[in-house]
mmJSON file of the N, C-alpha and C atoms, coordinates in Angstrom:
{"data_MODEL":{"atom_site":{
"group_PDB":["ATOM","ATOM","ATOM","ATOM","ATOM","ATOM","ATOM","ATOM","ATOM","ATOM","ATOM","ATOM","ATOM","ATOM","ATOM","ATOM","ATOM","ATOM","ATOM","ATOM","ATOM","ATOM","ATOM","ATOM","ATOM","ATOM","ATOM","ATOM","ATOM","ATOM","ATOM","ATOM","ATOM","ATOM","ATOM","ATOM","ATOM","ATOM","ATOM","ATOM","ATOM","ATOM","ATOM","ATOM","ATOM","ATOM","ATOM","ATOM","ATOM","ATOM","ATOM","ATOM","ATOM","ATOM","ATOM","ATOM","ATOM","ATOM","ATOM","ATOM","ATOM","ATOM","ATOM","ATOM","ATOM","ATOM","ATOM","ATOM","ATOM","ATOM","ATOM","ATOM","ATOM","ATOM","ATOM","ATOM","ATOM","ATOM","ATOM","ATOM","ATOM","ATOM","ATOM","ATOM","ATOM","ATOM","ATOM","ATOM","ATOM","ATOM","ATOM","ATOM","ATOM","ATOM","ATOM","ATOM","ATOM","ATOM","ATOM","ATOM","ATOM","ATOM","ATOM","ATOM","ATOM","ATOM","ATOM","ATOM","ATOM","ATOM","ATOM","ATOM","ATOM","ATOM","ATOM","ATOM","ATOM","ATOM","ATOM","ATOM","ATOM","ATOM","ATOM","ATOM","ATOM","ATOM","ATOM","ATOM","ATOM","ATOM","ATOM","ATOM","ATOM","ATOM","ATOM","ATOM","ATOM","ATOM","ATOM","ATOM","ATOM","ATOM","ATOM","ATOM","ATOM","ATOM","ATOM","ATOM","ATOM","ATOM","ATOM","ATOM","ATOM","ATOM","ATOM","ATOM","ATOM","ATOM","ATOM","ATOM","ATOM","ATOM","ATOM","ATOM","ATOM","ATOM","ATOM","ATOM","ATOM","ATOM","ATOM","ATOM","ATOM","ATOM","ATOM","ATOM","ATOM","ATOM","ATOM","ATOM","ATOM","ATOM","ATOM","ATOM","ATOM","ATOM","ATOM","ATOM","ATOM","ATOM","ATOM","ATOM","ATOM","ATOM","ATOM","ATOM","ATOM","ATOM","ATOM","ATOM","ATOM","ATOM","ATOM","ATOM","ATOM","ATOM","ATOM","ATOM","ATOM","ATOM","ATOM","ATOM","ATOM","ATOM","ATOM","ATOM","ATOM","ATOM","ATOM","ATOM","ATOM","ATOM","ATOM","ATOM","ATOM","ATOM","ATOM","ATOM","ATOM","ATOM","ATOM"],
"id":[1,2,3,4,5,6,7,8,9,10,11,12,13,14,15,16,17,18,19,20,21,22,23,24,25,26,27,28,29,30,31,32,33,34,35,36,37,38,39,40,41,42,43,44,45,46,47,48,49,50,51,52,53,54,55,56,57,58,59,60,61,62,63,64,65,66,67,68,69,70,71,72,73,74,75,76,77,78,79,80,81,82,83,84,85,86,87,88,89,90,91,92,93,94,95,96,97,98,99,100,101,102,103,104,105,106,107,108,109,110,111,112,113,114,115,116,117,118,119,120,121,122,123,124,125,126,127,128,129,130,131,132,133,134,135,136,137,138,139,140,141,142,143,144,145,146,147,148,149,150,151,152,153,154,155,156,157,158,159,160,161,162,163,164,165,166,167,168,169,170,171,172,173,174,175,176,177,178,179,180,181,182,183,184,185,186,187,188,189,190,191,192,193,194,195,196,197,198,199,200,201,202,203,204,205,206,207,208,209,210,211,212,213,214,215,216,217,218,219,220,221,222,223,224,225,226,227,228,229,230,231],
"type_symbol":["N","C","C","N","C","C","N","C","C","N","C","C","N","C","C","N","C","C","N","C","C","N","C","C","N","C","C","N","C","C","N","C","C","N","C","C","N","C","C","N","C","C","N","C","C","N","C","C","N","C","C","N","C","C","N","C","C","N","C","C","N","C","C","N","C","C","N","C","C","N","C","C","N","C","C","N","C","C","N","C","C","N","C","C","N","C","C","N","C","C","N","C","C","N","C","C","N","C","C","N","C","C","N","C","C","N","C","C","N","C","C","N","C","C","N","C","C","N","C","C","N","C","C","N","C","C","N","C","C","N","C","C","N","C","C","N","C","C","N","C","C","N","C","C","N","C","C","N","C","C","N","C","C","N","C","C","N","C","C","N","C","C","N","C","C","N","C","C","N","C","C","N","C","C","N","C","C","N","C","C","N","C","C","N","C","C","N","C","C","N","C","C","N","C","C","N","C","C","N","C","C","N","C","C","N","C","C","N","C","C","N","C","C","N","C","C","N","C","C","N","C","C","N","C","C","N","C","C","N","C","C"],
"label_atom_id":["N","CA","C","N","CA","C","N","CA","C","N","CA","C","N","CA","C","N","CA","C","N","CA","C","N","CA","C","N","CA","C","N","CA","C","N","CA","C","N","CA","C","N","CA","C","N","CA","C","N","CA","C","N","CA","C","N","CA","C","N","CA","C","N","CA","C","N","CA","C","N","CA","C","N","CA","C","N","CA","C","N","CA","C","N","CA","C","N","CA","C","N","CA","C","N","CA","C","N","CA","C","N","CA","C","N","CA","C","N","CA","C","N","CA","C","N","CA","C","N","CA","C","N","CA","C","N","CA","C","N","CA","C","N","CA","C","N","CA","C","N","CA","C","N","CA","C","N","CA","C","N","CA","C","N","CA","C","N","CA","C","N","CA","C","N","CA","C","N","CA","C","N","CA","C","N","CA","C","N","CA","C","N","CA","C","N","CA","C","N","CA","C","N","CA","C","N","CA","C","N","CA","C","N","CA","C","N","CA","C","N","CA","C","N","CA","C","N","CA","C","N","CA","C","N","CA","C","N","CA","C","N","CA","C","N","CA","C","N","CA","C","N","CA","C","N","CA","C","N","CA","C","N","CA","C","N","CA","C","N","CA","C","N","CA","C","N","CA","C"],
"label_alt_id":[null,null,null,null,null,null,null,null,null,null,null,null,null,null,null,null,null,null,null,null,null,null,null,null,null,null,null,null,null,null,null,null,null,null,null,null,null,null,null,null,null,null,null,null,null,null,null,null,null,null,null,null,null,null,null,null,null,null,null,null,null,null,null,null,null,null,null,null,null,null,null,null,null,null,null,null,null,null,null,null,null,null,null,null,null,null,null,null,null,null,null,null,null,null,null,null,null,null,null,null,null,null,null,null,null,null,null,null,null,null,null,null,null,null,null,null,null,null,null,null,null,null,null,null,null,null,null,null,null,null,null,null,null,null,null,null,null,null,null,null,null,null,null,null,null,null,null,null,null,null,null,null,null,null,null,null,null,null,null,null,null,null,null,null,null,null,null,null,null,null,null,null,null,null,null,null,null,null,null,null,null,null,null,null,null,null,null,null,null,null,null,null,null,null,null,null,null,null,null,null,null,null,null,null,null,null,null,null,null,null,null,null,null,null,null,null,null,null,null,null,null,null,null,null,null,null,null,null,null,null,null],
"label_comp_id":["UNK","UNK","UNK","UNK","UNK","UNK","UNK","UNK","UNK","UNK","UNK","UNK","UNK","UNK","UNK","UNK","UNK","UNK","UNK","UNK","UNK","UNK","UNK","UNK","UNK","UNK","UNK","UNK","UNK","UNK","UNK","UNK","UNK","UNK","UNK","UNK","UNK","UNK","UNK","UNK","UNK","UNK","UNK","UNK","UNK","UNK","UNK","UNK","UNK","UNK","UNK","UNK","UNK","UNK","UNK","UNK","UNK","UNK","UNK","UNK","UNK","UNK","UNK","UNK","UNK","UNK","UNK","UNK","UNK","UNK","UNK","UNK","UNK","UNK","UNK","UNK","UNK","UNK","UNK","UNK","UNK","UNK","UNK","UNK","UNK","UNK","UNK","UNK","UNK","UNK","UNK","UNK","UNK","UNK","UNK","UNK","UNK","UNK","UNK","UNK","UNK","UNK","UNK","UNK","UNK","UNK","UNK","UNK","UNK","UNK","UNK","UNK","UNK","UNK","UNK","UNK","UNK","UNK","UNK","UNK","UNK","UNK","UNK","UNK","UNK","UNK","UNK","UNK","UNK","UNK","UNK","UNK","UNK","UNK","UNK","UNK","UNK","UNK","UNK","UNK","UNK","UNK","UNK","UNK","UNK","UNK","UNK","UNK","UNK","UNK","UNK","UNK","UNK","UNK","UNK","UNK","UNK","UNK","UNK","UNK","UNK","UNK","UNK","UNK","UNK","UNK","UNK","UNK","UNK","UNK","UNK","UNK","UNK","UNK","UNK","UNK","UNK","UNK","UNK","UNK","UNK","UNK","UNK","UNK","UNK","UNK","UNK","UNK","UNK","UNK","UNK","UNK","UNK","UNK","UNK","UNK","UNK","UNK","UNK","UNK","UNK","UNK","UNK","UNK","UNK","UNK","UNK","UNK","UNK","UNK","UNK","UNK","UNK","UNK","UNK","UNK","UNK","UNK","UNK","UNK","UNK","UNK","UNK","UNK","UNK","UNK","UNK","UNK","UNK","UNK","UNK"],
"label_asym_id":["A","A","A","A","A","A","A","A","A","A","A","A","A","A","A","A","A","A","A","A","A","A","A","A","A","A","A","A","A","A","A","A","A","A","A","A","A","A","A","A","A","A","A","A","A","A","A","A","A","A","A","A","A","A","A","A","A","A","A","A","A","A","A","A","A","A","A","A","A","A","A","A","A","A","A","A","A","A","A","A","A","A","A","A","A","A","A","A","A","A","A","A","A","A","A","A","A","A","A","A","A","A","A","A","A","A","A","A","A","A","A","A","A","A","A","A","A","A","A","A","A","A","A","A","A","A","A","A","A","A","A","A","A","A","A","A","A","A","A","A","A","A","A","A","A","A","A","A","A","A","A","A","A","A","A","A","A","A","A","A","A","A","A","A","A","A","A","A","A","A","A","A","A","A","A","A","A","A","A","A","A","A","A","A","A","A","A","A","A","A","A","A","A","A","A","A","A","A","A","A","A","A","A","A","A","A","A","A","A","A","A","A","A","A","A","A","A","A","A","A","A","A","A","A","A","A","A","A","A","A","A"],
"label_entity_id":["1","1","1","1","1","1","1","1","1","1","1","1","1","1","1","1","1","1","1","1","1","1","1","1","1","1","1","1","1","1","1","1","1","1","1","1","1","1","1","1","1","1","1","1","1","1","1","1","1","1","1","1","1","1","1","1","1","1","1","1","1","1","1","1","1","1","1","1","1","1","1","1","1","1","1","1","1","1","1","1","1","1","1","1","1","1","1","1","1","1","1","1","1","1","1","1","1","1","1","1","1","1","1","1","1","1","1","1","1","1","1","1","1","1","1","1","1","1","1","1","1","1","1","1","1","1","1","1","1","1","1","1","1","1","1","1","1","1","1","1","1","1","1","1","1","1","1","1","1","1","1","1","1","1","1","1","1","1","1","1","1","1","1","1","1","1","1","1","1","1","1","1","1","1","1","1","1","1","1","1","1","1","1","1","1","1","1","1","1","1","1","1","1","1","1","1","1","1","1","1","1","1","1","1","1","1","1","1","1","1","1","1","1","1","1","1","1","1","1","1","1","1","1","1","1","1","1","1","1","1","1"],
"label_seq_id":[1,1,1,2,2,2,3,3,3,4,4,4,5,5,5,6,6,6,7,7,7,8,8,8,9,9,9,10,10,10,11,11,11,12,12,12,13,13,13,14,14,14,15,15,15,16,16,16,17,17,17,18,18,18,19,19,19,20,20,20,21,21,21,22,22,22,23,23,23,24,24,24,25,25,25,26,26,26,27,27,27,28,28,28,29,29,29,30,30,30,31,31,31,32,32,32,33,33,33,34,34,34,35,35,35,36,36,36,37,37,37,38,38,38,39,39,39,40,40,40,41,41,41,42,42,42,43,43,43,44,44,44,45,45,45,46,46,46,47,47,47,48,48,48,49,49,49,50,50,50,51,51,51,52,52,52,53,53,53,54,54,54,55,55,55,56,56,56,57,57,57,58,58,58,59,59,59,60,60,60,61,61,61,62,62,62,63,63,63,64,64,64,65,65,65,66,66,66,67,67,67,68,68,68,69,69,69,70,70,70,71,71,71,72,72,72,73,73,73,74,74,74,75,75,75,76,76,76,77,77,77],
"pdbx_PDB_ins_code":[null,null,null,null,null,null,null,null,null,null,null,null,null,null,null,null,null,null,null,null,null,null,null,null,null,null,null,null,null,null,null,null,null,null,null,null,null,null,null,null,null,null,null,null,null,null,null,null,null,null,null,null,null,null,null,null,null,null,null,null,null,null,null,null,null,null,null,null,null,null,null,null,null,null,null,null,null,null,null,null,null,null,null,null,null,null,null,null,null,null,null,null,null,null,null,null,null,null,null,null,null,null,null,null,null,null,null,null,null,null,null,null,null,null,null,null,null,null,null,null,null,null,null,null,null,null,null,null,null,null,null,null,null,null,null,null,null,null,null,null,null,null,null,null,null,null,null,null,null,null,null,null,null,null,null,null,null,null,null,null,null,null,null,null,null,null,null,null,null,null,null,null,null,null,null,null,null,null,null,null,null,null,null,null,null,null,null,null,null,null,null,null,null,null,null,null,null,null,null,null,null,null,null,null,null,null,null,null,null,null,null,null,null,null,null,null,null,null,null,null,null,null,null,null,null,null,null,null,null,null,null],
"Cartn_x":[107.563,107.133,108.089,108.331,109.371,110.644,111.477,112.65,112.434,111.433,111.182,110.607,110.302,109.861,111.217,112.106,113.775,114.535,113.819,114.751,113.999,114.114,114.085,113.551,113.985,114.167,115.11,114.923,115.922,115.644,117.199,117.302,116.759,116.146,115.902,116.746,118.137,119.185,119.311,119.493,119.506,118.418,117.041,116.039,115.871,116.007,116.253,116.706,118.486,119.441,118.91,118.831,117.734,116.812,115.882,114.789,114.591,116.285,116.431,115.26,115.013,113.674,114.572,114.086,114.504,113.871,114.257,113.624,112.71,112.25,110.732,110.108,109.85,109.151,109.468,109.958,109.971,109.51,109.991,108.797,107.66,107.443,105.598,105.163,105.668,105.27,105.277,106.427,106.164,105.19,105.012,103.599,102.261,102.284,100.738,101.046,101.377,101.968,101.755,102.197,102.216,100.922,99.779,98.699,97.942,98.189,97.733,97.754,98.854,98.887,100.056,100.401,101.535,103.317,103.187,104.834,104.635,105.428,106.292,107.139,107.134,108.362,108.864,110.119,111.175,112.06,111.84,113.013,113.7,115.152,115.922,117.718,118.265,119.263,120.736,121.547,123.092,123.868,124.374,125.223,124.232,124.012,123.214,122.628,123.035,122.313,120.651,119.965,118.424,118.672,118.104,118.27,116.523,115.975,114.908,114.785,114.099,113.965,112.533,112.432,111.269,111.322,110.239,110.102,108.272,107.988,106.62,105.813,104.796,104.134,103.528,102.99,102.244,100.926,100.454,99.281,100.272,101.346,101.95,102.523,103.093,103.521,102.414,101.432,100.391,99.822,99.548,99.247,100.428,101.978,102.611,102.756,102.466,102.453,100.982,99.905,98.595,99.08,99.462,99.598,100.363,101.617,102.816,101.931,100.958,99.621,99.286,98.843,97.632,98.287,99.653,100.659,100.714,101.175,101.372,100.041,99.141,97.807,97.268,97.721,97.338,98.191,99.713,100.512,100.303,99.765,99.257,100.289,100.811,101.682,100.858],
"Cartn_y":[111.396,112.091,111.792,110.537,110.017,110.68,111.142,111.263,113.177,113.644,115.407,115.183,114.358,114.703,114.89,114.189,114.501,115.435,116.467,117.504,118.59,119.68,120.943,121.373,120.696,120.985,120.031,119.609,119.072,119.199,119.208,119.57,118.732,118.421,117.405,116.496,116.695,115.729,114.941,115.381,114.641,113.795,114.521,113.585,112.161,112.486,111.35,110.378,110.695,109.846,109.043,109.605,109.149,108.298,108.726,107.482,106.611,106.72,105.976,105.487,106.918,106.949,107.763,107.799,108.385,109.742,110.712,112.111,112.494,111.466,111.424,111.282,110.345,109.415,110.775,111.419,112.081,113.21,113.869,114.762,114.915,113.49,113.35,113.227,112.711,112.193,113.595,114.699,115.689,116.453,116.535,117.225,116.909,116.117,114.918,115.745,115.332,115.863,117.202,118.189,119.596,119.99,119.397,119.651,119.264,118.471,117.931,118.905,120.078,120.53,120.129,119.338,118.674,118.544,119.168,119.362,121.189,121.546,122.946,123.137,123.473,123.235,124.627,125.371,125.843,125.676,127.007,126.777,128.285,127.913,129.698,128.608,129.667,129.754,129.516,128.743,128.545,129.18,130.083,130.854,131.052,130.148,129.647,128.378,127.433,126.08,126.218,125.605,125.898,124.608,125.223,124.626,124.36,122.81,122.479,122.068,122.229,122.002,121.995,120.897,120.487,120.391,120.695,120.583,120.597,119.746,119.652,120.532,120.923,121.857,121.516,122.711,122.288,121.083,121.112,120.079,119.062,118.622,117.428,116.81,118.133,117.575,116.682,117.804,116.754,115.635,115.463,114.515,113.366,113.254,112.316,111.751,112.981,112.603,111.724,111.748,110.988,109.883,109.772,108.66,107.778,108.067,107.273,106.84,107.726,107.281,105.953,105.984,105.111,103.594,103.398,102.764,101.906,103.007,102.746,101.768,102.494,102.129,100.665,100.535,98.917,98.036,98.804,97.524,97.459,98.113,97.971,98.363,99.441,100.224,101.935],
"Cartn_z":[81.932,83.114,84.264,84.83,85.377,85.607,84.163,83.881,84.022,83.788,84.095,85.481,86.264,88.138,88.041,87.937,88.773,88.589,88.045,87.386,87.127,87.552,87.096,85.609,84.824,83.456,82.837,81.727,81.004,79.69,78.741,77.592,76.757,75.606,74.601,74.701,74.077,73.822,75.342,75.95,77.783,78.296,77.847,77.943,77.291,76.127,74.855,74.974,75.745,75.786,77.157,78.31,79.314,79.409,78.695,78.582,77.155,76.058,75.306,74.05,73.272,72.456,71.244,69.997,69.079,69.245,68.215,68.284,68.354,67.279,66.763,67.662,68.311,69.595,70.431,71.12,72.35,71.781,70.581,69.779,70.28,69.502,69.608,71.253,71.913,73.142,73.853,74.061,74.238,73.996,72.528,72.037,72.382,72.699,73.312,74.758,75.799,77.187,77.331,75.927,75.95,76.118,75.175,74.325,76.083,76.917,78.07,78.952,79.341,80.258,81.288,80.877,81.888,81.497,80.752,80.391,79.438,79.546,79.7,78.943,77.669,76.642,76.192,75.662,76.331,74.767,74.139,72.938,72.876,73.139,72.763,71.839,71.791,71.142,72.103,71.792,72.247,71.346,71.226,69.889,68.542,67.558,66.465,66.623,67.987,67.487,68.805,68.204,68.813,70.209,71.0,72.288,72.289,73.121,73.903,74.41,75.663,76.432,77.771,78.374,78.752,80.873,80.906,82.207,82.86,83.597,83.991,84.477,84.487,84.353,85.843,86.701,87.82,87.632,86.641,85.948,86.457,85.437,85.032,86.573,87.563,88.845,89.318,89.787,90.495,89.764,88.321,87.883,88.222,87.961,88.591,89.823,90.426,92.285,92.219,91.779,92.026,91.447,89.742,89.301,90.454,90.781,91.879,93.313,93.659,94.756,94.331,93.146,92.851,92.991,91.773,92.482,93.483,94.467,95.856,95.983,96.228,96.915,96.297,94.881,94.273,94.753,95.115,95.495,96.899,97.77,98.992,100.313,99.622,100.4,100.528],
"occupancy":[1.0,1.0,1.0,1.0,1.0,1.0,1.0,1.0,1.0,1.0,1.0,1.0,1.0,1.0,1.0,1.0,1.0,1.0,1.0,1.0,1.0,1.0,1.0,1.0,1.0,1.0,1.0,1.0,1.0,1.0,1.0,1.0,1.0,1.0,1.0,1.0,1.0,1.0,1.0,1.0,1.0,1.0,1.0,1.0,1.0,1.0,1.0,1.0,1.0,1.0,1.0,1.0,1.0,1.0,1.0,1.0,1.0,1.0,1.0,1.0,1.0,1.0,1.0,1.0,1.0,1.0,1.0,1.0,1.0,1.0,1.0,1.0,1.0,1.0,1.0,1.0,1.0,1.0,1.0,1.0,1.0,1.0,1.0,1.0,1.0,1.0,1.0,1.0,1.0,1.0,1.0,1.0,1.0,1.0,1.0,1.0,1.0,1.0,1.0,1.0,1.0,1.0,1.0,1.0,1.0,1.0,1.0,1.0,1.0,1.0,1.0,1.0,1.0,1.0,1.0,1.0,1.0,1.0,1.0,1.0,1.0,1.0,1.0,1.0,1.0,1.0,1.0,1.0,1.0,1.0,1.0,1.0,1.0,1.0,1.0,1.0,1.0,1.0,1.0,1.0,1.0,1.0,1.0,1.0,1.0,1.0,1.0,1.0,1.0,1.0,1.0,1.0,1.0,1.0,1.0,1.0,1.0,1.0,1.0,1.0,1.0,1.0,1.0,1.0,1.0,1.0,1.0,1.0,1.0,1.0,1.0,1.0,1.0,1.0,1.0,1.0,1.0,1.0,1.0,1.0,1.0,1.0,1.0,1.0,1.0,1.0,1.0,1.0,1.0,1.0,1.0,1.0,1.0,1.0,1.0,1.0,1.0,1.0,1.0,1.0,1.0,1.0,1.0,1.0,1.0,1.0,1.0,1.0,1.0,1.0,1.0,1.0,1.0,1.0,1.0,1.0,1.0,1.0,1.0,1.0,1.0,1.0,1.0,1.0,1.0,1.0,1.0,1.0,1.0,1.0,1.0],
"B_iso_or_equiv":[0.0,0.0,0.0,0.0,0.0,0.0,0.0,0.0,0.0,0.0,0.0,0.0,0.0,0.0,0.0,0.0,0.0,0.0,0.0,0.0,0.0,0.0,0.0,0.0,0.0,0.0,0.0,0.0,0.0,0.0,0.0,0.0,0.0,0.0,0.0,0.0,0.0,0.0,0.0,0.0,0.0,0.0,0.0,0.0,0.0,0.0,0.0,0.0,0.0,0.0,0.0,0.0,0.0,0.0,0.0,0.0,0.0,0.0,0.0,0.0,0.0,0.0,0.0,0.0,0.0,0.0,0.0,0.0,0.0,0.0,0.0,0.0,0.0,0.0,0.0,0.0,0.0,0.0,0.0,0.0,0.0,0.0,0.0,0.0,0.0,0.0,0.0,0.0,0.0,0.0,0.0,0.0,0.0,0.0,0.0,0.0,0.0,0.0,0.0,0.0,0.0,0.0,0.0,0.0,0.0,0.0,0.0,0.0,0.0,0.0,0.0,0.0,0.0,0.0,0.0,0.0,0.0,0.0,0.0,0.0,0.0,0.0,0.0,0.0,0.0,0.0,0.0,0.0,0.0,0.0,0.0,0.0,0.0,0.0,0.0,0.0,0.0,0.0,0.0,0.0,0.0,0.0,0.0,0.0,0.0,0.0,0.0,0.0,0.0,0.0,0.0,0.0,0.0,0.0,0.0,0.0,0.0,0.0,0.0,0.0,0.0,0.0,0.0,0.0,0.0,0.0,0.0,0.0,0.0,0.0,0.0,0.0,0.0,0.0,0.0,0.0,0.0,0.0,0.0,0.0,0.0,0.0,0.0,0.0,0.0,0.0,0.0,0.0,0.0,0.0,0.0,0.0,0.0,0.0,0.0,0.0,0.0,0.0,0.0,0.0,0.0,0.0,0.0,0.0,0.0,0.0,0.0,0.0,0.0,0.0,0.0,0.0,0.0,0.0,0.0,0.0,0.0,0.0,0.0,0.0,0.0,0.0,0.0,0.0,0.0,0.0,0.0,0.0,0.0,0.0,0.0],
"pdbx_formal_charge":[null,null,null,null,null,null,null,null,null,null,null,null,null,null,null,null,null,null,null,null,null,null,null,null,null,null,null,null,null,null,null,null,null,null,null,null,null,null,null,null,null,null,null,null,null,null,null,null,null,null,null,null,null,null,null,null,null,null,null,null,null,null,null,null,null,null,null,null,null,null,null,null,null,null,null,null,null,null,null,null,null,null,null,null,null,null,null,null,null,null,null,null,null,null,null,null,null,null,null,null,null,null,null,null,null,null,null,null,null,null,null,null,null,null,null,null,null,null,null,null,null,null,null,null,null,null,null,null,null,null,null,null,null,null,null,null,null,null,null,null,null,null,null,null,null,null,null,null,null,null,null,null,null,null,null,null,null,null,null,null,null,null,null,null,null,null,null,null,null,null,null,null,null,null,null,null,null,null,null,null,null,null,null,null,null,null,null,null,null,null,null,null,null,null,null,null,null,null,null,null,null,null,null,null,null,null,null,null,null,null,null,null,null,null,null,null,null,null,null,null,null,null,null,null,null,null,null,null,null,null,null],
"auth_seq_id":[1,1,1,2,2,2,3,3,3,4,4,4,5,5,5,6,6,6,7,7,7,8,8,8,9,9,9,10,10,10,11,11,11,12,12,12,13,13,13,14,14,14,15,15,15,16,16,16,17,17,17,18,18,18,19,19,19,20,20,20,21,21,21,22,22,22,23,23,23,24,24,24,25,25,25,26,26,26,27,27,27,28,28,28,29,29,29,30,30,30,31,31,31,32,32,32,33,33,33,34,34,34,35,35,35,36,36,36,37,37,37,38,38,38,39,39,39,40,40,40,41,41,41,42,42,42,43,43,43,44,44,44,45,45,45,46,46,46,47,47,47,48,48,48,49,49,49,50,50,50,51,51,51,52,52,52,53,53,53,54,54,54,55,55,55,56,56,56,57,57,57,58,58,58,59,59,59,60,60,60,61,61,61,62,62,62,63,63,63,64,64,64,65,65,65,66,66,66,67,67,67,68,68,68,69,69,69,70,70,70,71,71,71,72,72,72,73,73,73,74,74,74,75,75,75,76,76,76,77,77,77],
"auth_comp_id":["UNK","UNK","UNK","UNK","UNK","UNK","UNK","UNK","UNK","UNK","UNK","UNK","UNK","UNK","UNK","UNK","UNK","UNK","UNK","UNK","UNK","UNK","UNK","UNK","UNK","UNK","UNK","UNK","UNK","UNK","UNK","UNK","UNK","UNK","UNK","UNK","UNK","UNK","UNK","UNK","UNK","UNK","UNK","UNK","UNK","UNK","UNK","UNK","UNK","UNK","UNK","UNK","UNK","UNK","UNK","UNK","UNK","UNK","UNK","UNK","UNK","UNK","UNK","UNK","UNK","UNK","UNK","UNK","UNK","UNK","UNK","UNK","UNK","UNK","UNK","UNK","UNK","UNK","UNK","UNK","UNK","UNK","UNK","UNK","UNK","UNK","UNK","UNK","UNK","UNK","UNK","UNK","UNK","UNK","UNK","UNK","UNK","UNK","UNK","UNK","UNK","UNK","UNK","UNK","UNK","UNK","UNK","UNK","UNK","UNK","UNK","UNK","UNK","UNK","UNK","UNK","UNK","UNK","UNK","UNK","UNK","UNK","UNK","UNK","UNK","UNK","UNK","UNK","UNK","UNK","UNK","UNK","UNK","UNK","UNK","UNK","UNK","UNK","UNK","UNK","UNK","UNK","UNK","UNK","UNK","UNK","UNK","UNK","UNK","UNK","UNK","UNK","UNK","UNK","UNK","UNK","UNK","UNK","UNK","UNK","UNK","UNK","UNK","UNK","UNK","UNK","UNK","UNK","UNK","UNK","UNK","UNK","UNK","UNK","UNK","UNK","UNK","UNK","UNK","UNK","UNK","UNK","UNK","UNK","UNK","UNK","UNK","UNK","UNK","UNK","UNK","UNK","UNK","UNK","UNK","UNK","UNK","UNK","UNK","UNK","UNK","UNK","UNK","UNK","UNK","UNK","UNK","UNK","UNK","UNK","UNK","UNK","UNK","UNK","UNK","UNK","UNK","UNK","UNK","UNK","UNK","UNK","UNK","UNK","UNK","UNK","UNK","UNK","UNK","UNK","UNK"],
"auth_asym_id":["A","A","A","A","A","A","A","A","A","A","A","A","A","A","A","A","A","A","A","A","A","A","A","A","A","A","A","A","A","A","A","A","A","A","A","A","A","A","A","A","A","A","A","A","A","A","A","A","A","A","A","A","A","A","A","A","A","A","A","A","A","A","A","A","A","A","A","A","A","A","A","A","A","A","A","A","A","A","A","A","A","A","A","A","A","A","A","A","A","A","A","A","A","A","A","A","A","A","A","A","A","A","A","A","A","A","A","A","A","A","A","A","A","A","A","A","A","A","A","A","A","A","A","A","A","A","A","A","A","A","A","A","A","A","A","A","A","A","A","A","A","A","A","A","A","A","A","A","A","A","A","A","A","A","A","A","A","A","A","A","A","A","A","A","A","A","A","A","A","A","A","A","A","A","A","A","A","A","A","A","A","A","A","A","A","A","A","A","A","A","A","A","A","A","A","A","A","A","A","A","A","A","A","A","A","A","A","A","A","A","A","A","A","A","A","A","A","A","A","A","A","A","A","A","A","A","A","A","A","A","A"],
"auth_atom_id":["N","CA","C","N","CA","C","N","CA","C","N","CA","C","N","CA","C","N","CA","C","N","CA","C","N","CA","C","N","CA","C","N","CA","C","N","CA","C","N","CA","C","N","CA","C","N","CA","C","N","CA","C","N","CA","C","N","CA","C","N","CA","C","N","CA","C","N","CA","C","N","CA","C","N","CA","C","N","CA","C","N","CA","C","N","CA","C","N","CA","C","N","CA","C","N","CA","C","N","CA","C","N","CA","C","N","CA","C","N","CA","C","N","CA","C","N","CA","C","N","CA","C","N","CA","C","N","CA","C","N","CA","C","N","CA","C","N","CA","C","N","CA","C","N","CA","C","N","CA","C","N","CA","C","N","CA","C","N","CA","C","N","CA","C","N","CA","C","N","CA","C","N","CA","C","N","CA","C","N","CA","C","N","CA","C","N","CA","C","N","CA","C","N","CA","C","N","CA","C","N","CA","C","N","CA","C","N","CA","C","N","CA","C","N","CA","C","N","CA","C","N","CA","C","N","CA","C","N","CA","C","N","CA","C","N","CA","C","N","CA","C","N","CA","C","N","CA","C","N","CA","C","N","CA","C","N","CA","C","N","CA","C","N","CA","C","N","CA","C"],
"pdbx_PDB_model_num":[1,1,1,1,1,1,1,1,1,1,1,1,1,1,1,1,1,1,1,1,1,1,1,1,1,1,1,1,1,1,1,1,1,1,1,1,1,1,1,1,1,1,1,1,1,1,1,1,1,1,1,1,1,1,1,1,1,1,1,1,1,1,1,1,1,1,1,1,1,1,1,1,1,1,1,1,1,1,1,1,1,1,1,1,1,1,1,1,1,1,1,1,1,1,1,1,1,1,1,1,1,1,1,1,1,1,1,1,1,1,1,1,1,1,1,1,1,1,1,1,1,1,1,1,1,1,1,1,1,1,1,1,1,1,1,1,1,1,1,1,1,1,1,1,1,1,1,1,1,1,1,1,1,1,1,1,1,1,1,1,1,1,1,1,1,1,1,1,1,1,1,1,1,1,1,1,1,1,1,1,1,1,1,1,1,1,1,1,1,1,1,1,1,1,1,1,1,1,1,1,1,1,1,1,1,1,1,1,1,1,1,1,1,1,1,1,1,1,1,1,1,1,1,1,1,1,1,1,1,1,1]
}}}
């Protein structure tokens, strides 16, 4: 969630390498997230090779902006 607030969108391979998870793992973690409402997933074509790509969903925004509140508010800022 973190690594999609800062960005617009980002590709699988960019995300991955980013927050340093195997395929699998960001797969699944995507799909959980998807199934949530809060991430936005995004598959077309580069010539022949399959492009994906992810970006947060209005759900997923405000859910990060509250989560980063709550945060705040325990550490007493």
């Amino acid at each position: 969630m973190a690594a999609l607030a800062g960005a617009e969108t980002m590709d699988f391979k960019d995300l991955r390498d980013a927050i340093q998870v195997s395929d699998s793992v960001l797969s699944k973690q995507l799909s959980i997230l998807e199934k949530a409402g809060y991430v936005q997933i995004s598959k077309s074509f580069v010539g022949k090779l399959p492009r994906t790509s992810a970006s947060l969903s209005e759900a997923g925004t405000d859910a990060w902006r509250a989560h980063l509140q709550t945060l705040r508010d325990i550490a007493g800022g």
